[in-house]
N, C-alpha and C positions, 0 to 999 in steps of 0.2 A: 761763109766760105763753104762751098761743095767740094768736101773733101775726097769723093769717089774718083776726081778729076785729077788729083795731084798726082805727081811721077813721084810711088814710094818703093822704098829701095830697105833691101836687109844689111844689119851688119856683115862685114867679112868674116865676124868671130863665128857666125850663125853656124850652128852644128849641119853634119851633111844630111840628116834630116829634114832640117829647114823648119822644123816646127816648135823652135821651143827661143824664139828671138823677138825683138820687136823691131816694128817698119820704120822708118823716119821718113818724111818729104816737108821739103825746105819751100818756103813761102816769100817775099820779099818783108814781110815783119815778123813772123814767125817760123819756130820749126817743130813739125805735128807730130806727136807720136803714137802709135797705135800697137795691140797686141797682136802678131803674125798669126796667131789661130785663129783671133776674130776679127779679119778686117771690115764686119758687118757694124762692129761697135764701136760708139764713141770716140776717137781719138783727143788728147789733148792737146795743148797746143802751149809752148813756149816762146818768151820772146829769144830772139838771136842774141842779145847779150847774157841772159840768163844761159841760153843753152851754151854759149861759149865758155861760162864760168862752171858748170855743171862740166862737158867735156876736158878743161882743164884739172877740175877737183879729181873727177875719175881717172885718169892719167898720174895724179900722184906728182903734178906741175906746181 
């Protein structure tokens, strides 16, 4: 997967700086996550259920 390709997007919590968040771009089997200061680096990558139980955990759901 060439991830330089994907449409990543900030969280809305993302300070107005914009520099201290990380990116998300959704995949049709996963969703990648990268650090906002380094979009040069590595991102990982989750599967859509994982990331759905992870988004619920952090919600307090």
């Amino acid at each position: 997967m060439n991830t330089t390709e994907l449409a990543w997007f900030k969280s809305s919590y993302s300070g107005s700086q914009g520099d201290s968040c990380v990116e998300v771009a959704v995949t049709e089997r996963a969703v990648c996550v990268r650090d906002s200061k380094d979009v040069t680096g590595r991102p990982f990558a989750v599967g859509r259920e994982g990331w759905s139980q992870f988004v619920a955990f952090a919600a307090g759901a």
